[in-house]
N, CA, C and O atoms as a GROMACS GRO file, in nm:
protein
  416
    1UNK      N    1  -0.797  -3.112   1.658
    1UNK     CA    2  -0.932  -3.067   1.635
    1UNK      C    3  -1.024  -3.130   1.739
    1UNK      O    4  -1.008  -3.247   1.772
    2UNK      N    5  -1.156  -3.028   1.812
    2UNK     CA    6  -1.164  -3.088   1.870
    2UNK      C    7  -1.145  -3.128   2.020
    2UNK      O    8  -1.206  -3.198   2.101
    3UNK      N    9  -1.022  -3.046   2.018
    3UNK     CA   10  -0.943  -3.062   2.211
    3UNK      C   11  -0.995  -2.894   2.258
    3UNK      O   12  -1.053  -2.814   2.184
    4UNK      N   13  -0.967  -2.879   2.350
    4UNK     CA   14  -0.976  -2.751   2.412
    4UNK      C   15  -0.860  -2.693   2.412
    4UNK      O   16  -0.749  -2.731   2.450
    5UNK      N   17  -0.912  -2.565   2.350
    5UNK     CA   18  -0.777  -2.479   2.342
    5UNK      C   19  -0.693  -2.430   2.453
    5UNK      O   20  -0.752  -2.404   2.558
    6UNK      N   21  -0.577  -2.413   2.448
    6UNK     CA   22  -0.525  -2.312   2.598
    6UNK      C   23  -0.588  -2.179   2.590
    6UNK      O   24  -0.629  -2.123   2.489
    7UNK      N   25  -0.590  -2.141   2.700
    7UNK     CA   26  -0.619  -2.035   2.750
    7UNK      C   27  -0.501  -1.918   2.705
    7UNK      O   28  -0.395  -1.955   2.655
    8UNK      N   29  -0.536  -1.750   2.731
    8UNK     CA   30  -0.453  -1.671   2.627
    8UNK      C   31  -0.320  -1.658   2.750
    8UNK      O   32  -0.226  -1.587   2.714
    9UNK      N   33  -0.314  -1.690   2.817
    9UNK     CA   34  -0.254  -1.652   2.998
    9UNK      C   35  -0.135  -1.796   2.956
    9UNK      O   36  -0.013  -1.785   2.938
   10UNK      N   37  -0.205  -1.901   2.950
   10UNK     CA   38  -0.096  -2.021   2.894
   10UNK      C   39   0.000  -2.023   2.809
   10UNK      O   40   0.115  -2.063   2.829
   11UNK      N   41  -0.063  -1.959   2.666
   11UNK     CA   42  -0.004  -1.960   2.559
   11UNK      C   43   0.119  -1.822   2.563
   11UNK      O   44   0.207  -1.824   2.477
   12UNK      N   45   0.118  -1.710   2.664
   12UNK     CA   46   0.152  -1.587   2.643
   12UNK      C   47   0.298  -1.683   2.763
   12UNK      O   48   0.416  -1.655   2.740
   13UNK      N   49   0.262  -1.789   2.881
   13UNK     CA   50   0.343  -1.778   2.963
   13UNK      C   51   0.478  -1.872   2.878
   13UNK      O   52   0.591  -1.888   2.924
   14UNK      N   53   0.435  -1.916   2.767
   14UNK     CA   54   0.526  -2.019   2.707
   14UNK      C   55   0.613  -1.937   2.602
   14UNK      O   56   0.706  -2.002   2.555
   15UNK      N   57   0.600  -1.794   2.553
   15UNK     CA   58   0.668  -1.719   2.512
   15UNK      C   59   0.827  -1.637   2.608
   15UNK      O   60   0.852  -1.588   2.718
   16UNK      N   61   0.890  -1.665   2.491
   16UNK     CA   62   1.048  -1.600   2.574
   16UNK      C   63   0.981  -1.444   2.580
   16UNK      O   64   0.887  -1.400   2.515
   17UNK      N   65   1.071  -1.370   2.690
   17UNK     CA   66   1.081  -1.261   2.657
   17UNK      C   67   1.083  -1.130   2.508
   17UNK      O   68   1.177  -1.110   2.430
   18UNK      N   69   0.961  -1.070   2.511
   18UNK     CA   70   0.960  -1.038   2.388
   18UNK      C   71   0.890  -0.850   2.360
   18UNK      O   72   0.811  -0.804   2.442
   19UNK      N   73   0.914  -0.805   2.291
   19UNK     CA   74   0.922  -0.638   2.315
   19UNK      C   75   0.705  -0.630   2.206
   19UNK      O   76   0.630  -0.532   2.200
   20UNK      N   77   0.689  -0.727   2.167
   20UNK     CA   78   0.550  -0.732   2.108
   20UNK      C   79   0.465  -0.814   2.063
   20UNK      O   80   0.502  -0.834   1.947
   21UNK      N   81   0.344  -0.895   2.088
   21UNK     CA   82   0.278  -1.011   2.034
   21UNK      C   83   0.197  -0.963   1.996
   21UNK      O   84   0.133  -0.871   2.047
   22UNK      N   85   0.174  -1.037   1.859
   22UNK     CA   86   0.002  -1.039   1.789
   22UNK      C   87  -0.027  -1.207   1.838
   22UNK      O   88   0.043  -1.308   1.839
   23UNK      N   89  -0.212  -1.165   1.889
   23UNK     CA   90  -0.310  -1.209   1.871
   23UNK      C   91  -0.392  -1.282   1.791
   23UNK      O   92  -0.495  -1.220   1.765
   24UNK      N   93  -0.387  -1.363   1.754
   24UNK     CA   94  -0.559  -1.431   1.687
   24UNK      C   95  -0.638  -1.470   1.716
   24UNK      O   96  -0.630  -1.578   1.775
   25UNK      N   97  -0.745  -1.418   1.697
   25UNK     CA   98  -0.896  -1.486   1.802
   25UNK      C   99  -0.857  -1.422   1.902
   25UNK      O  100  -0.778  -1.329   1.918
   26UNK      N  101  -0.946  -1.504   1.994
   26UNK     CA  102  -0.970  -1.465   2.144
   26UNK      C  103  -1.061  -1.310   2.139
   26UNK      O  104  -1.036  -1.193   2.167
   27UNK      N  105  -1.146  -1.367   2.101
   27UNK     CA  106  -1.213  -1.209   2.077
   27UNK      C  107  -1.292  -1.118   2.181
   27UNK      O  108  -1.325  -0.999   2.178
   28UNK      N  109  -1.311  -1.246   2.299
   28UNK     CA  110  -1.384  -1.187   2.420
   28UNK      C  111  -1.288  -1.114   2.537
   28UNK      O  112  -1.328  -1.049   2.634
   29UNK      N  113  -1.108  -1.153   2.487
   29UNK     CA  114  -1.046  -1.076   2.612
   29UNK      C  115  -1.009  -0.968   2.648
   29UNK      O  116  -0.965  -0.937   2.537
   30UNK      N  117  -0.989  -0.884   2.707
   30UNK     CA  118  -0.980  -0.765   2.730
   30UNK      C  119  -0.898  -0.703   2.690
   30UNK      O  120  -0.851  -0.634   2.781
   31UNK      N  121  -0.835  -0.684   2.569
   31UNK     CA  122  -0.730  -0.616   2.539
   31UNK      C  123  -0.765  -0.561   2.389
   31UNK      O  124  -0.857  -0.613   2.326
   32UNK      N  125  -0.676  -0.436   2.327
   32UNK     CA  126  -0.698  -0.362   2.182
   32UNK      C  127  -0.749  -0.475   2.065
   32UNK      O  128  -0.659  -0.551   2.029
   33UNK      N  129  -0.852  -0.489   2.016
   33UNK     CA  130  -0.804  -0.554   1.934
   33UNK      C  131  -0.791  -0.506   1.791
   33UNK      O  132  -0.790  -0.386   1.820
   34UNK      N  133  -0.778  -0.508   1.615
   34UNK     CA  134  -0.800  -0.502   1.495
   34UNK      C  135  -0.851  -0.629   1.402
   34UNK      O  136  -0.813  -0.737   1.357
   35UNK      N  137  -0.991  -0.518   1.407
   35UNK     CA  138  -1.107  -0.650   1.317
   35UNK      C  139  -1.031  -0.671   1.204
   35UNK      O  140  -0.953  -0.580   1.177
   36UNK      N  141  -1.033  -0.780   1.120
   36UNK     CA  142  -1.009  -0.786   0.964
   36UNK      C  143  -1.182  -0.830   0.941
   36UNK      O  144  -1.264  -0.898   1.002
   37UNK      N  145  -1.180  -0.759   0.832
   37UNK     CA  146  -1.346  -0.782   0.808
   37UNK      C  147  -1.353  -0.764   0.635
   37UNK      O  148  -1.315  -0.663   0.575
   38UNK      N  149  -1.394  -0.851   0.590
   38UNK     CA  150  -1.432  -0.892   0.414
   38UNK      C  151  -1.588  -0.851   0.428
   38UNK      O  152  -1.656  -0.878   0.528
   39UNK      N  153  -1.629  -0.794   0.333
   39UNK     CA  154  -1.766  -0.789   0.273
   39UNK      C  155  -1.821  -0.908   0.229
   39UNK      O  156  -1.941  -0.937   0.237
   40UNK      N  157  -1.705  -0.997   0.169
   40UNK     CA  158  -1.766  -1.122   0.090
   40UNK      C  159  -1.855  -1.195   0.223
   40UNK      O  160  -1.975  -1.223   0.226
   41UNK      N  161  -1.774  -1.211   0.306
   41UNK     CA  162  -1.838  -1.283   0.437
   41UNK      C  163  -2.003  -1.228   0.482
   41UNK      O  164  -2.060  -1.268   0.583
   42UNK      N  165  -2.069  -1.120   0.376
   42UNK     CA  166  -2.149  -1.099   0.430
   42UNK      C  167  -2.249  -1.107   0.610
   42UNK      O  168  -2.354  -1.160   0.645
   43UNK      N  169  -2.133  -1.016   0.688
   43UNK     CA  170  -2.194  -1.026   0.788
   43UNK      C  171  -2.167  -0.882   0.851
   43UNK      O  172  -2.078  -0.833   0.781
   44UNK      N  173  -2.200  -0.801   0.941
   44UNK     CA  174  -2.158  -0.697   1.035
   44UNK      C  175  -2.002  -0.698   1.045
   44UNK      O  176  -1.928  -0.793   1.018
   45UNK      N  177  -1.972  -0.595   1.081
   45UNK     CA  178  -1.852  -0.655   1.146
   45UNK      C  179  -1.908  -0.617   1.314
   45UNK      O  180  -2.011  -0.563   1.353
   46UNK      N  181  -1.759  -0.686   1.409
   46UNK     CA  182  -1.803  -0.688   1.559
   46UNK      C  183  -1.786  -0.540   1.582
   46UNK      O  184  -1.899  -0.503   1.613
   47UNK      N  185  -1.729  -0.465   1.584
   47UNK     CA  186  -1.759  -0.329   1.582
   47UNK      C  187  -1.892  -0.288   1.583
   47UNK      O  188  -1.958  -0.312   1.482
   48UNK      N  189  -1.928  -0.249   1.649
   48UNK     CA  190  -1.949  -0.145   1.820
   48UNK      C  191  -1.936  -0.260   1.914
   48UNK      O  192  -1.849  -0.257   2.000
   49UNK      N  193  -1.996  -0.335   1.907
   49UNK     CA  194  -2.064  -0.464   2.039
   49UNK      C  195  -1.920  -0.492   2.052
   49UNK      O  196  -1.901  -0.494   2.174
   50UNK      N  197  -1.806  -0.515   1.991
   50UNK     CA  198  -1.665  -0.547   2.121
   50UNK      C  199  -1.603  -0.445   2.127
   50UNK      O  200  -1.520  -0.414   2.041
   51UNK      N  201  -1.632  -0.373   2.228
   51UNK     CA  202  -1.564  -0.216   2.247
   51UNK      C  203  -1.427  -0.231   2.263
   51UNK      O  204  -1.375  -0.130   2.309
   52UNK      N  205  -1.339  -0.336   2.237
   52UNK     CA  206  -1.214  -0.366   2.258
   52UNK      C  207  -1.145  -0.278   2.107
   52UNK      O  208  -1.051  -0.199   2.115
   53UNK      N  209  -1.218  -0.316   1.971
   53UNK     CA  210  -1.159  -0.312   1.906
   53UNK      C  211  -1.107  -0.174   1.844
   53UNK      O  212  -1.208  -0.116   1.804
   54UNK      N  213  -1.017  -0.111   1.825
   54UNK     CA  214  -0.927   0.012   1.801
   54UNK      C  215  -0.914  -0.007   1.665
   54UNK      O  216  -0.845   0.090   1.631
   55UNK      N  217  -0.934  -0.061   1.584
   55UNK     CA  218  -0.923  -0.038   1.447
   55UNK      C  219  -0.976  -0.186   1.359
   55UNK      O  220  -1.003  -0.296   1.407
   56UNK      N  221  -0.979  -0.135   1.196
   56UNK     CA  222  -1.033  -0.247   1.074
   56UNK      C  223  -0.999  -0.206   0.964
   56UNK      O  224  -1.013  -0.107   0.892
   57UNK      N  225  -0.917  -0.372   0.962
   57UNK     CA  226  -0.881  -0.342   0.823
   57UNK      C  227  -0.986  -0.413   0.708
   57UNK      O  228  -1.027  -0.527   0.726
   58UNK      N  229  -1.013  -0.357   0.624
   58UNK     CA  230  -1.138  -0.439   0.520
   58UNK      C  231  -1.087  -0.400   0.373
   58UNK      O  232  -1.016  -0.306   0.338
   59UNK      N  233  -1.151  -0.511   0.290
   59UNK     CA  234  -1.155  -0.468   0.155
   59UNK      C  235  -1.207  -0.358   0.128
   59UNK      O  236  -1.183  -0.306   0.019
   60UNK      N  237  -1.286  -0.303   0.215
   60UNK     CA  238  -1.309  -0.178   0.143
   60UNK      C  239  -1.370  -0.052   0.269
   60UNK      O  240  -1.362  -0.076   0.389
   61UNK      N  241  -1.416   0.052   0.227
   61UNK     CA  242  -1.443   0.152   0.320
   61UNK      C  243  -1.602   0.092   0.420
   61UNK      O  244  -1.699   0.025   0.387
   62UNK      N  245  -1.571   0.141   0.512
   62UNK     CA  246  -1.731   0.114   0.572
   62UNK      C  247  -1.752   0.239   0.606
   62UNK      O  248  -1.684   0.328   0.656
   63UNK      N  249  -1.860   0.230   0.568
   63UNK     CA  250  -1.940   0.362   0.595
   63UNK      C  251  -1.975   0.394   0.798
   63UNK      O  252  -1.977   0.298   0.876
   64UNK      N  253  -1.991   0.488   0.830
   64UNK     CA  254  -1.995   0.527   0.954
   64UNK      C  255  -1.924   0.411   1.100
   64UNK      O  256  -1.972   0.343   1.190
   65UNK      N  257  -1.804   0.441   1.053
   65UNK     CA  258  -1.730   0.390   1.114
   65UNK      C  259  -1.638   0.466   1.212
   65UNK      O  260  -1.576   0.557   1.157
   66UNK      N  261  -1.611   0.450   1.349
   66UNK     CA  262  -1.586   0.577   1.427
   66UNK      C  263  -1.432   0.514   1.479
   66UNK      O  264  -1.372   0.583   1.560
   67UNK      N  265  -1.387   0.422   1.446
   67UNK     CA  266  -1.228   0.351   1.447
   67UNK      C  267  -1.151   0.363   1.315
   67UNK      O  268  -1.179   0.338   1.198
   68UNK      N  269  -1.029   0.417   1.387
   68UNK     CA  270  -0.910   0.377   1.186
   68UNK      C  271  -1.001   0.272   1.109
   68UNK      O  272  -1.079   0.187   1.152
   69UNK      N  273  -0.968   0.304   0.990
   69UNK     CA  274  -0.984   0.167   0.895
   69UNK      C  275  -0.835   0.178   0.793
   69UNK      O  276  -0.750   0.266   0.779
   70UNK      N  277  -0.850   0.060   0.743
   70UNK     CA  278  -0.724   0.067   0.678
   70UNK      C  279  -0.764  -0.040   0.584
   70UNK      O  280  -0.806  -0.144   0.636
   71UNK      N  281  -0.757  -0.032   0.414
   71UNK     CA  282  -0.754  -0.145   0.363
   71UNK      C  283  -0.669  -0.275   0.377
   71UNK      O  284  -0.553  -0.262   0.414
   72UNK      N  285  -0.708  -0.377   0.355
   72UNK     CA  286  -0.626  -0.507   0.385
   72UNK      C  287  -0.490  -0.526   0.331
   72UNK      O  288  -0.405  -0.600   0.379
   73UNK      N  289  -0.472  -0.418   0.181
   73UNK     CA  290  -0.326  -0.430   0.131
   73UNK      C  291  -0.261  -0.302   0.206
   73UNK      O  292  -0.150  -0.273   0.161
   74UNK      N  293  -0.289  -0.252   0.272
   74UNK     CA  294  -0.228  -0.139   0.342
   74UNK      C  295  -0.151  -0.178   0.436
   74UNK      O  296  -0.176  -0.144   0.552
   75UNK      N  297  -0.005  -0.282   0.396
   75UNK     CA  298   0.020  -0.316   0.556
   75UNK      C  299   0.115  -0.236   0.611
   75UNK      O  300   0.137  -0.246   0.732
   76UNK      N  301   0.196  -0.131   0.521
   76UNK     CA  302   0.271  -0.048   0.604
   76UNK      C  303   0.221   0.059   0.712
   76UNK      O  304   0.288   0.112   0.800
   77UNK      N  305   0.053   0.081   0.672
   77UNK     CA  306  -0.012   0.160   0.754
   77UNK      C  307  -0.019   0.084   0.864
   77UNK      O  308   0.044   0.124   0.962
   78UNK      N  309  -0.118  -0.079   0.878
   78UNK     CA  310  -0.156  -0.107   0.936
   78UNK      C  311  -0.050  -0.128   1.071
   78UNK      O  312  -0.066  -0.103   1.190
   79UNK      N  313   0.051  -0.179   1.002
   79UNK     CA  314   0.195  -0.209   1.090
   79UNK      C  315   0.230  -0.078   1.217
   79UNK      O  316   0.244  -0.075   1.339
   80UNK      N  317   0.234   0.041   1.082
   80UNK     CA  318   0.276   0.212   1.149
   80UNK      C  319   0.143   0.217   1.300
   80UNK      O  320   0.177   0.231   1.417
   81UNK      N  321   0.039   0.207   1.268
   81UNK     CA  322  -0.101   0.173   1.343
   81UNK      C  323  -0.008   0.104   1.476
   81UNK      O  324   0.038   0.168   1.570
   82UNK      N  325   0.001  -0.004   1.460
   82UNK     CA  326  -0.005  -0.104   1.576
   82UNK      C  327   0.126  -0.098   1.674
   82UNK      O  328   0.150  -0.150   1.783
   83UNK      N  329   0.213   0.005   1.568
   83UNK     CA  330   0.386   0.056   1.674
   83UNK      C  331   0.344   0.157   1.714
   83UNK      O  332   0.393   0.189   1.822
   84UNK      N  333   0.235   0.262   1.650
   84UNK     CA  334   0.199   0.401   1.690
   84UNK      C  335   0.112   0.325   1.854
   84UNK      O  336   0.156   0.366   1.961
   85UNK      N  337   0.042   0.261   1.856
   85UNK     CA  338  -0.050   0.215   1.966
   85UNK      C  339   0.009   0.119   2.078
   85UNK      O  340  -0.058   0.064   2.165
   86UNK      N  341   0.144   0.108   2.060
   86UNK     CA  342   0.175   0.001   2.124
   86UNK      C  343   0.176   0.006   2.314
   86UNK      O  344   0.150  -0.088   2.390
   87UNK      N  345   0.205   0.115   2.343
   87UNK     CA  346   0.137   0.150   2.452
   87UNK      C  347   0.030   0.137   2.485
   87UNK      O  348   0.010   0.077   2.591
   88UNK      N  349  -0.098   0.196   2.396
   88UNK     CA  350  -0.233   0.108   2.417
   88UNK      C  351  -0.248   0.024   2.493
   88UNK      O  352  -0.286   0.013   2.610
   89UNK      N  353  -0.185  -0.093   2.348
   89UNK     CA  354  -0.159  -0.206   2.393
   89UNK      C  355  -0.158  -0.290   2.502
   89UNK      O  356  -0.242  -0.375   2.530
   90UNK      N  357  -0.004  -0.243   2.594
   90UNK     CA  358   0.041  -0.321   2.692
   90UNK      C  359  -0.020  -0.256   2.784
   90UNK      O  360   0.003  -0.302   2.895
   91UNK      N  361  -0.103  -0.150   2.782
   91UNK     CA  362  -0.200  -0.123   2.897
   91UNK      C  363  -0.328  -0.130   2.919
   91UNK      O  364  -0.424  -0.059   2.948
   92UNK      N  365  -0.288  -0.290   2.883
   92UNK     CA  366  -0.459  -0.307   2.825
   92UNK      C  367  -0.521  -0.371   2.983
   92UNK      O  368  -0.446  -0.376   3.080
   93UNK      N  369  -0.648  -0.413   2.989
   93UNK     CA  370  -0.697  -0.458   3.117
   93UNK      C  371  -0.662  -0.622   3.172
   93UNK      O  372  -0.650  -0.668   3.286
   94UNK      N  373  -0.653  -0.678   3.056
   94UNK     CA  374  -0.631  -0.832   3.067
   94UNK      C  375  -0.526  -0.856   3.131
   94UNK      O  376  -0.415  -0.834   3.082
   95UNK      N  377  -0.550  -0.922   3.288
   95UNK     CA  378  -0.407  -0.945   3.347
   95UNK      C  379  -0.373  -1.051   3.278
   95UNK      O  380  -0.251  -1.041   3.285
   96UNK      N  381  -0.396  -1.166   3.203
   96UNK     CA  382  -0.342  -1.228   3.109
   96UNK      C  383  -0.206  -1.180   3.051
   96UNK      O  384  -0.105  -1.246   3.075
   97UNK      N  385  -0.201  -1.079   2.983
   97UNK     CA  386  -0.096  -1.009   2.911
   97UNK      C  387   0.006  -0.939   2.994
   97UNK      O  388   0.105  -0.890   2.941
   98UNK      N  389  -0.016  -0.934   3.121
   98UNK     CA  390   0.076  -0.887   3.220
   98UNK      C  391   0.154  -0.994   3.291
   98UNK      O  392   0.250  -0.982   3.367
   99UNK      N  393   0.089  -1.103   3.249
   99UNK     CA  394   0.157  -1.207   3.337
   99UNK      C  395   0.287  -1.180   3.336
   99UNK      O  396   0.328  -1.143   3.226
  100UNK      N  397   0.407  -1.190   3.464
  100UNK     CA  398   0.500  -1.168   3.438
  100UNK      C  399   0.579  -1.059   3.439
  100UNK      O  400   0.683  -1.052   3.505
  101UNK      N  401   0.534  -0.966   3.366
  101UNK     CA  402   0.633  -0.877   3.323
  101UNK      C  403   0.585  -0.719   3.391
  101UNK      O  404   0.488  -0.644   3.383
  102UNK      N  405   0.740  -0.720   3.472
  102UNK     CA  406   0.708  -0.594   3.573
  102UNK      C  407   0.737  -0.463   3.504
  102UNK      O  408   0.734  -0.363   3.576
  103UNK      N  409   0.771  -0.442   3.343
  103UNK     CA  410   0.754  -0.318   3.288
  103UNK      C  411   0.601  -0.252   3.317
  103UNK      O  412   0.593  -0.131   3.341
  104UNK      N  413   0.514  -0.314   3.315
  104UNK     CA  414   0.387  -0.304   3.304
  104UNK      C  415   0.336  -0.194   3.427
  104UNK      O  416   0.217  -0.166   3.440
   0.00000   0.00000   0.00000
């Protein structure tokens, strides 16, 4: 607690070879992301202002919302979502996530 975190480029280069990674945080980098967003938290969600994000899952419906939503117990959707997009994905802008790997 406290220290400075690695960077997403560090943490991605210490991974073996691997066909898919999830994310947490890092909300400013350039790649797809999926808000989880509670009502209880009483706040917005980041949706519109991080144009990164491609979908939200929430306790409940939000009204004028122009990305998937998916409730939070929905994880076979959310899962189907994130294999349906996975291309997206790895073509995202962040050379971070390319480090490495010449499929790209």
């Amino acid at each position: 607690r406290g220290d400075l975190e690695p960077d997403l480029q560090y943490l991605l280069s210490r991974l073996q070879q691997c066909d898919l990674v999830l994310i947490e945080g890092f909300k400013q980098g350039g790649f797809p992301k999926l808000e989880v967003w509670r009502d209880i938290q009483n706040k917005n969600t980041l949706w519109p202002k991080l144009l990164d994000i491609t979908a939200i899952a929430s306790d409940r419906n939000i009204p004028h919302v122009e990305v998937p939503q998916f409730l939070l117990e929905d994880i076979a959707g959310i899962a189907s979502f994130i294999l349906a997009n996975a291309m997206l994905f790895t073509k995202s802008t962040d050379p971070a996530l390319h480090q490495g790997d010449s499929r790209i």
